[in-house]
C-alpha positions, 0 to 999 in steps of 0.5 A: 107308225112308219108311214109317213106323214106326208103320204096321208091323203086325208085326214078325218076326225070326229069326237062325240059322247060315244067316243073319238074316231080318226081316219086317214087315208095313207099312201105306202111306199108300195103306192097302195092306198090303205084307210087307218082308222084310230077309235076310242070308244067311251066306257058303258056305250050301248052297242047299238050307239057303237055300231051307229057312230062307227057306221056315220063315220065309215059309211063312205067305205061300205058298199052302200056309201061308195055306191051312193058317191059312185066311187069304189072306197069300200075296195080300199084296204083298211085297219081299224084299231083301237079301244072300244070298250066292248068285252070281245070275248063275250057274246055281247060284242056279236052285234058289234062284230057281225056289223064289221063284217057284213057291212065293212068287210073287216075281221078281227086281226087279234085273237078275240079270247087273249086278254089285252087288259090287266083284268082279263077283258078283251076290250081293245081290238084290230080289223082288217081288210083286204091285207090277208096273209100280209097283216098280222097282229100280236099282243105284248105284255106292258108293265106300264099300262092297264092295257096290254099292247097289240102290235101289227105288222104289214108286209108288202113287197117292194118292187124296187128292192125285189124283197119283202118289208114290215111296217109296224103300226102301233 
């Protein structure tokens, strides 16, 4: 990620038997603030248990825990990416993907029926919000890895060149 380090504002981590999840709160060079979040979601979870681990870890970034904090965090621009575990291209994954956009705002970046595995399942996935028309995603072939890449791409202006940058975010 070409973002800096030392423009992260927090930094929050969270590790339970559903799976990992890690927030960061970056500020580009743009000045916008963005919410990353990294997710890795452990193998044969109940979507119900996917969508309640993710709801207690983001629920400042929803319009409920903002309002709750006084605060407008369900405003900021986020990316969540990462491996759930969750077949995107089946109808299973409805619950999961209705939660993420009724609740968070957030829609899938990568296209839900091009494989990111080996074996022709769509388990891995990223969501965005508040960056249209400037956040992009693409799927690369990997001959090292089960997993095929998504690689996404976020372009802001800069204001003191006068010209448009790509930032990847892998």
């Amino acid at each position: 990620m070409s973002i800096a380090s030392q423009n992260s504002q927090s930094l929050g981590l969270n590790i339970s038997s559903i799976g990992e999840i890690c927030v960061v709160k970056c500020e580009a060079e743009s000045g916008q603030e963005i919410i990353v979040v990294a997710i890795y979601i452990s193998p044969n979870q109940n979507i119900n248990k996917i969508i309640q681990f993710i709801h207690q870890n983001l629920l400042i970034y929803t319009e409920a825990g903002s309002a709750l904090l006084h605060e407008n965090f369900h405003r900021l621009p986020m990316i969540l990416s990462g491996d759930f575990n969750v077949d995107f291209s089946k109808d299973t994954s409805k619950p999961l993907v209705d939660f993420l956009i009724s609740t968070l705002n957030l829609n899938m970046s990568n296209d839900p029926n091009e494989s990111t595995t080996k074996y022709g399942t769509t388990i891995d996935g990223v969501f965005f919000r508040y960056l249209e028309n400037r956040f992009h995603s693409k799927i690369f072939i990997s001959y090292f890895s089960y997993h095929k890449p998504i690689v996404s791409f976020l372009e802001y202006d800069d204001a003191d060149e006068g010209h448009s940058e790509q930032n990847s975010l892998e």
